[in-house]
C-alpha positions, 0 to 999 in steps of 0.5 A, spaced: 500 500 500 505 504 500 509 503 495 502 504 491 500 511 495 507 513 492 507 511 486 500 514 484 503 521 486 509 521 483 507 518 476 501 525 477 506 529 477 508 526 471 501 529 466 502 535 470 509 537 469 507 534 460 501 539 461 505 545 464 510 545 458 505 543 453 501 549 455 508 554 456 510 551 448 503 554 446 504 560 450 511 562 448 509 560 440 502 564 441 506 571 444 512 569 439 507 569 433 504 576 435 510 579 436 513 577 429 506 578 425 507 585 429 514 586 427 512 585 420 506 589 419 510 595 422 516 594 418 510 594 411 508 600 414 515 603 415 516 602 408 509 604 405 511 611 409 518 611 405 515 611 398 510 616 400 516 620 403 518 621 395 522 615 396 522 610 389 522 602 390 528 602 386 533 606 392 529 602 397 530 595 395 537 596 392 539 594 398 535 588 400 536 585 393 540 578 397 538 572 397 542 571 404 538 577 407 534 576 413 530 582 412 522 581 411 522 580 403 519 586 401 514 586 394 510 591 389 505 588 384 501 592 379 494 592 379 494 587 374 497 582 378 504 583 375 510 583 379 514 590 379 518 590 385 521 583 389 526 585 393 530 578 393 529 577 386 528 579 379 521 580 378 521 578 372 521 571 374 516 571 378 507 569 377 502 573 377 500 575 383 493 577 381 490 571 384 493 571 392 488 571 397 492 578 401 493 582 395 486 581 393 484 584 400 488 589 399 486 592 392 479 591 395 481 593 402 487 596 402 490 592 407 490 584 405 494 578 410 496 571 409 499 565 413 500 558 408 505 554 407 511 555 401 513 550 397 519 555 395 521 556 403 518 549 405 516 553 411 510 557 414 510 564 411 507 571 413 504 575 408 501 582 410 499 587 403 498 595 403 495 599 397 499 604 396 497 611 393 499 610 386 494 603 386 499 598 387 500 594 392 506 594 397 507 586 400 512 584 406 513 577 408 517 572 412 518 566 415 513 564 421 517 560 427 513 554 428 511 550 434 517 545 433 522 551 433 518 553 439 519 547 443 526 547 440 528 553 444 523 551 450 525 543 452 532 544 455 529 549 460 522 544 460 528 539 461 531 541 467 524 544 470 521 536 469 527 534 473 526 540 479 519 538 479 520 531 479 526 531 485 521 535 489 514 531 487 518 525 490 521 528 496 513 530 496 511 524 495 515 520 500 513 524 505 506 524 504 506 517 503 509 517 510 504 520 514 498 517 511 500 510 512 503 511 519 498 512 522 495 506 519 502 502 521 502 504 528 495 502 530 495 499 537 490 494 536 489 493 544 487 499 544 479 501 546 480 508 542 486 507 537 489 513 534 487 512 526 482 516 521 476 517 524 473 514 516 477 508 518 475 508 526 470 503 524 473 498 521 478 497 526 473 496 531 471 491 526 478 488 526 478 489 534 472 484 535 474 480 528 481 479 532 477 477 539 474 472 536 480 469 530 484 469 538 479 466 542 478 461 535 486 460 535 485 458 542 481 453 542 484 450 537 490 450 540 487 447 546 485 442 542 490 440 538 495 440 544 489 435 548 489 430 540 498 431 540 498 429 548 492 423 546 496 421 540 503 421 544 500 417 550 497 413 546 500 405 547 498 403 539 501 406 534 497 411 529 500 414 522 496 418 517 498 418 510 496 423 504 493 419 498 500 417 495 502 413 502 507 419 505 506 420 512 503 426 514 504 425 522 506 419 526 506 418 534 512 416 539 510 408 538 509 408 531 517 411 530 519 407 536 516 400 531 520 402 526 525 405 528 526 411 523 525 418 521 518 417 518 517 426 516 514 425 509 518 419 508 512 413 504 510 408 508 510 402 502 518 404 503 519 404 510 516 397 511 516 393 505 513 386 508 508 385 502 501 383 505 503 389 509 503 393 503 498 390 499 493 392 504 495 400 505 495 399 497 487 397 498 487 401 504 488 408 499 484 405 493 477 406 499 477 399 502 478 398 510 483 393 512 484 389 518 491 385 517 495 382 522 502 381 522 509 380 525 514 384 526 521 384 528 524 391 532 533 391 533 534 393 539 541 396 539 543 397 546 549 394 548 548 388 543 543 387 537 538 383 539 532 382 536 524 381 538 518 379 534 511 382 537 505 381 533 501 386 531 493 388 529 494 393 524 487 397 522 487 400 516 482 406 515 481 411 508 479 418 509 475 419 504 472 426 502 467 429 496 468 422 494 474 421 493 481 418 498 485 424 502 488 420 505 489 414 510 488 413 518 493 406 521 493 403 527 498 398 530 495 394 537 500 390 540 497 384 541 503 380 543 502 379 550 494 377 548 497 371 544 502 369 549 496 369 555 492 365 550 497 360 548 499 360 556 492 359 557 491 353 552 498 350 556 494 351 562 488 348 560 491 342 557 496 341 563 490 342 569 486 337 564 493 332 565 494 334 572 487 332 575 487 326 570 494 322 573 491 322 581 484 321 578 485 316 574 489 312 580 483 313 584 478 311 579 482 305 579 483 302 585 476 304 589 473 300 583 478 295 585 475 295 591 468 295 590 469 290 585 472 285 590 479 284 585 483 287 590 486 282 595 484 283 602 491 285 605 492 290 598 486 295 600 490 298 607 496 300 601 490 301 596 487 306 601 493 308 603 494 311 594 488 313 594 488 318 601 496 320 598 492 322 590 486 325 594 490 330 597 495 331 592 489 332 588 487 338 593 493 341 593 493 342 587 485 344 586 488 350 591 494 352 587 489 353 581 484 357 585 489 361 588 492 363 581 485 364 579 484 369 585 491 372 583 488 373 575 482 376 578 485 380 584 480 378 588 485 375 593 480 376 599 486 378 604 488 383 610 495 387 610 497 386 617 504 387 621 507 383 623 515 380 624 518 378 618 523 374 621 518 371 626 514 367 620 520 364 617 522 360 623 515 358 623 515 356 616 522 353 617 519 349 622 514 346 618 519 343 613 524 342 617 521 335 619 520 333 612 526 335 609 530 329 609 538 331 612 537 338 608 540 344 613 536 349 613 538 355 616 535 363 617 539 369 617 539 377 615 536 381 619 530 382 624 525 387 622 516 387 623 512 389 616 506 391 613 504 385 608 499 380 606 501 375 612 498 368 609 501 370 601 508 372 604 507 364 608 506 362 601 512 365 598 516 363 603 513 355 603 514 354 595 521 357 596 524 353 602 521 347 599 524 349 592 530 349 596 529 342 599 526 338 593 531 340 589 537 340 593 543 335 593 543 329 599 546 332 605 546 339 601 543 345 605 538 351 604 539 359 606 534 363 607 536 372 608 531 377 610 534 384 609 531 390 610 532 396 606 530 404 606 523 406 603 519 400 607 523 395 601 525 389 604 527 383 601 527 375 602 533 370 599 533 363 599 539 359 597 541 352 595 547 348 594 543 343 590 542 341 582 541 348 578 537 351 573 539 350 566 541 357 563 536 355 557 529 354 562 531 360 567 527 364 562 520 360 563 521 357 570 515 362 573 510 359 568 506 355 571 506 347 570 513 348 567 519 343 569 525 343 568 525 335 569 520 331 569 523 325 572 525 329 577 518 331 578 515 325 579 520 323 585 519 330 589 511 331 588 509 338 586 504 341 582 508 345 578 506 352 580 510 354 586 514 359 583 508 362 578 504 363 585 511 366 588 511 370 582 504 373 584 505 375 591 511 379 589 507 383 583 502 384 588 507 387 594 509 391 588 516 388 587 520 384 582 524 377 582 531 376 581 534 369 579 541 366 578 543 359 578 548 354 575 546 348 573 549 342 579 552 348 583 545 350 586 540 356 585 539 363 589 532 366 588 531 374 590 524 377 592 524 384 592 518 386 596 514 393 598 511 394 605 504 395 603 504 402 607 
């Protein structure tokens, strides 16, 4: 708008300064043109005089017979029209000048004046005739200065003039320009009455609301904008938008942890090329919804490469718009956790349905047995005695399943209590104690109370112990460390010096029915789900698990707990 306001007034300069010199030109040739048609009339008139004093032509125009003359050239016709005089030429050469508009006025007249071109001079000339009082008529003429020869003289002074004039209308303009806007450019919006035109004093009220209402609307969508990205980055699945060619538009923190790269308007068909995956996304952007799964493999850099496959539900949605793709909306939920719980909980239906079957089974057959009357009379007390032993193995294990099952469903209906810690280990050392064919077992560390689910910590320190002395070696020993440490955490450790765990089972020790040696088990009893269980109460006291174990050189199993203050 500036530059524009300064340009319209200079360039109006420009017309005036073409207007001004076109209008001194006219000026100058008018007032030049009067003053050159009154010289010629008085020069006439100075020689009409002479040849009235007495003075003959001949004399007079002596002198003036020159072609090089600047002089009027001075002409006598007769009555007839014939030349008698010519004071630039011999007046025999000349026509007969009877039929000139100014020599026909001045016989009839007595003064005649003419202005027409000449084809002789090849220039505008002035003709100006007087009778004279013998009859014959005294004609002056001379060359006229036209607008050119006007223009001719005038333009270098125009010249410099323009250039003045266009000097002082762009300093003009400038300063001019300057005011008008700067009131315009110093407008304090935030003002209630801002200093500015009062012609415009209403736009910018206009402005004013207009601009309350853009911040409030620019507010709002920020909030909301802040609210999407926090959702988005929060999420735990991840989400990436494409535009119709499969260039990612925006991506969350999860989808770029998945794929491990820089995914700013990268194409997705060449971030990840596995083919299903990209046959879906080429469906997916032709208008087709697609849910797909699929496995993907993450490189985890960190101290050494190791590689992970997680499973994953891709859903794939087309963002479609006047009836044709903008784009597309992609979601990928981890799944892999939901495929190993179902996998274990097929494992754990197959291995109930196997673990209740084998005691079931001897059961069934020996009091069938019996109440068929085949076993002898001196083989039903050891038959008695086997279904009495299967009876409560089958109740042990029936309480193991209900307590995981509470532990699955949180609904362990217990209290935390205070109590000593080190006083329940030496009850639980005491119960196994009498069992524990040789194995010493023995309790050290620290004596401390805490606040913690009393019968679930029992349990914890049972399977541990017992753990130690069904897999321990023949005069082997158990130890059993509490340690307190600070911020309510303690921590119970149970050492054995017997067989070991193999490096290749530790990973899977805390599944539940999972064995390292199945004949093992078979000698020393179990369920097989002491150590899931034991995994139960530490998560619920909020702690981990820390195993390290040799195979033959025996096995320290850690709990980090926290008091439930």
């Amino acid at each position: 708008m500036k530059k524009r306001i300064y340009y319209y007034f200079l360039c109006l300069s420009l017309p005036c300064i073409l207007v001004l010199a076109t209008a001194l030109s006219l000026m100058f040739h008018n007032a030049g043109r009067k003053q050159e048609l009154s010289a010629i009339r008085g020069h006439a008139r100075l020689v009409y005089d002479l040849l009235g004093s007495g003075i003959t032509g001949e004399l007079l125009f002596s002198d003036y017979i020159s072609y090089a003359t600047d002089a009027p050239r001075m002409t006598i016709i007769s009555p007839n029209g014939i030349v008698l005089l010519d004071s630039r030429t011999i007046a025999d050469r000349l026509d007969n000048h009877i039929d000139r508009p100014e020599i026909s006025d001045a016989f009839e007249n007595g003064s005649g004046e003419a202005l027409r071109y000449s084809e002789t001079f090849k220039a505008t000339m002035y003709y100006y005739a007087l009778r004279l009082p013998d009859g014959n008529v005294l004609r002056v003429s001379a060359i006229i200065g036209g607008v050119a020869d006007v223009v001719a003289v005038v333009l270098p002074a125009v010249f410099i003039a323009t250039v003045l004039i266009l000097l002082i209308a762009n300093i003009a303009a400038r300063r001019l320009t300057n005011r008008i806007i700067a009131p315009l450019e110093n407008i304090d919006f935030d003002s209630v009455n801002p200093a500015v035109y009062d012609e415009l004093t209403p736009y910018v009220k206009r402005i004013n609301r207009q601009k309350e209402e853009i911040d409030e609307q620019i507010a709002t969508i920020s909030e909301r904008a802040n609210t999407i990205e926090t959702i988005i980055s929060q999420m735990s699945e991840g989400l990436i938008l494409t535009d119709p060619l499969g260039i990612v538009l925006t991506a969350n923190d999860r989808a770029r942890e998945l794929f491990k790269y820089d995914m700013d308007n990268a194409n997705l068909l060449h971030i990840y090329r596995e083919r299903e995956f990209q046959d879906a996304l080429r469906r997916c952007l032709r208008g087709e919804s697609i849910m797909t799964q699929l496995e993907h493999t993450i490189v985890s850099n960190s101290g050494k490469d190791t590689k992970t496959t997680r499973s994953y539900s891709v859903y794939m949605s087309p963002v479609v718009s006047e009836e044709a793709v903008r784009g597309s909306v992609i979601l990928f939920h981890d799944i892999t956790e939901n495929l190993i719980a179902e996998r274990h909980r097929r494992e754990f239906s197959a291995n109930v349905s196997h673990e209740l079957k084998t005691p079931l089974t001897t059961i069934s057959a020996l009091s069938e047995m019996i109440a068929n009357g085949i076993a002898k009379d001196e083989d039903i007390e050891s038959f008695a005695l086997k279904i009495n032993e299967q009876a409560g193995r089958l109740l042990v294990l029936i309480e193991d399943i209900i307590r995981l099952s509470e532990f699955d469903e949180g609904s362990s209906n217990v209290q935390e209590t205070r109590f000593s810690l080190w006083d329940l280990a030496e009850t639980v050392i005491a119960s196994i104690r009498d069992n524990s064919n040789g194995i010493d077992i023995r309790l050290t560390g620290d004596r401390f109370e805490i606040t913690a689910f009393h019968r679930m910590i029992d349990e914890l320190l049972s399977n541990l112990i017992d753990n130690g002395v069904k897999y321990n070696k023949e005069g082997g020993s158990v130890i059993v460390d509490l340690r307190q440490s600070e911020g309510g955490e303690f921590s119970i450790s149970v050492s054995d010096d017997g067989i070991g765990i193999p490096e290749e089972h530790q990973a899977r020790i805390f599944e539940r029915f999972y064995r390292v040696d199945g004949s093992r088990y078979k000698k020393t009893g179990g369920t097989g789900l002491g150590l899931s269980i034991v995994k139960h109460i530490v998560e619920f006291h909020y702690g981990s698990i820390l195993l390290k174990s040799s195979e033959n050189e025996g096995t320290t199993v850690t709990c980090y707990l926290k008091e439930l203050i």
